[in-house]
C-alpha positions in Angstrom: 9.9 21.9 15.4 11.8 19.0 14.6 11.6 16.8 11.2 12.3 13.0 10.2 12.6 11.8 6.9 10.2 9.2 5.7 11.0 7.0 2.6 8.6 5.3 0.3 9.7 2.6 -1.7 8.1 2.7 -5.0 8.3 -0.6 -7.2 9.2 1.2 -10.8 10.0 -2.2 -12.8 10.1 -5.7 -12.8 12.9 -8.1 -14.3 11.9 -10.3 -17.1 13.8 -13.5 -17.9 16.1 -14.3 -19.1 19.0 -12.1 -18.5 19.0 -8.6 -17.7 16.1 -7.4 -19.4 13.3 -5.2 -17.6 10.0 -4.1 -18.2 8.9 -0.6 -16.7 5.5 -1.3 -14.3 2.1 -0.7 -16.2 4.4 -0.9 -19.8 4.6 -4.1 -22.2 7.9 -2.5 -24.2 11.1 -4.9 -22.4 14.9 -2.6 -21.8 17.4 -5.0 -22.6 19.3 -3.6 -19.9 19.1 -1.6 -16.4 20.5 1.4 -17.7 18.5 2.0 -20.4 15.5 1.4 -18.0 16.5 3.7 -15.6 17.0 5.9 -18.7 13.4 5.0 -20.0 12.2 6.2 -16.1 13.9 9.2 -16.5 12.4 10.4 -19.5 9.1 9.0 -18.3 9.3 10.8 -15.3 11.9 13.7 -15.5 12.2 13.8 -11.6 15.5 12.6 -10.2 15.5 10.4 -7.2 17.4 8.0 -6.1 16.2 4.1 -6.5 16.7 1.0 -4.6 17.9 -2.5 -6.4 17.0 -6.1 -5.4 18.3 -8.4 -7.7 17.3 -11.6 -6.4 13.6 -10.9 -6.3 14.2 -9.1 -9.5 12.5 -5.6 -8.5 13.9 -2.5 -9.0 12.5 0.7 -6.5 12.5 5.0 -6.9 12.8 6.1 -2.9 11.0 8.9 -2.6 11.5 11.0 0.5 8.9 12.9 2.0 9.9 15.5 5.8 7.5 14.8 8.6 6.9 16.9 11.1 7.1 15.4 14.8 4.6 16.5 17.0 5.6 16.5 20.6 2.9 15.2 23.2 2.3 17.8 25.7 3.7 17.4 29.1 1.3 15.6 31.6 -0.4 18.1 34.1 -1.4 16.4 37.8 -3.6 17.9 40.5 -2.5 16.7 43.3 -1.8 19.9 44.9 -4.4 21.5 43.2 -1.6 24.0 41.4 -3.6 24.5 38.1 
């Protein structure tokens, strides 16, 4: 069977002005950098993944993959002949 990979884009944190300081989703307590938020996700979640940055809407993502199994449609059948 073949597989593809899907992947989710989580939003894990939120930028808050002004400067570089970010605030974990769902959590008041501000990291005054994005290191030591990715740090405070890390100990929050103790799963590594890998994350995805956009910096001018001030969002920062965990990508998590997930393998999806493609299911083949099954070859048409016709009667014309009446072979089947």
């Amino acid at each position: 069977m073949e597989t593809q990979t899907i992947e989710h884009n989580i939003l894990i944190a939120e930028r808050v002005p002004p400067g570089d300081r970010w605030a974990l989703v769902g959590e008041k307590q501000i990291h005054e950098s994005l290191t030591d938020t990715l740090e405070a996700y890390f100990q929050k979640t103790d799963t590594p993944c890998h994350f995805r940055l956009e910096p001018l809407n001030g969002k920062l993502f965990a990508i998590k993959e997930e393998e999806e199994e493609i299911v083949q449609a099954p070859p048409k059948k016709f009667n014309i002949y009446g072979d089947y």
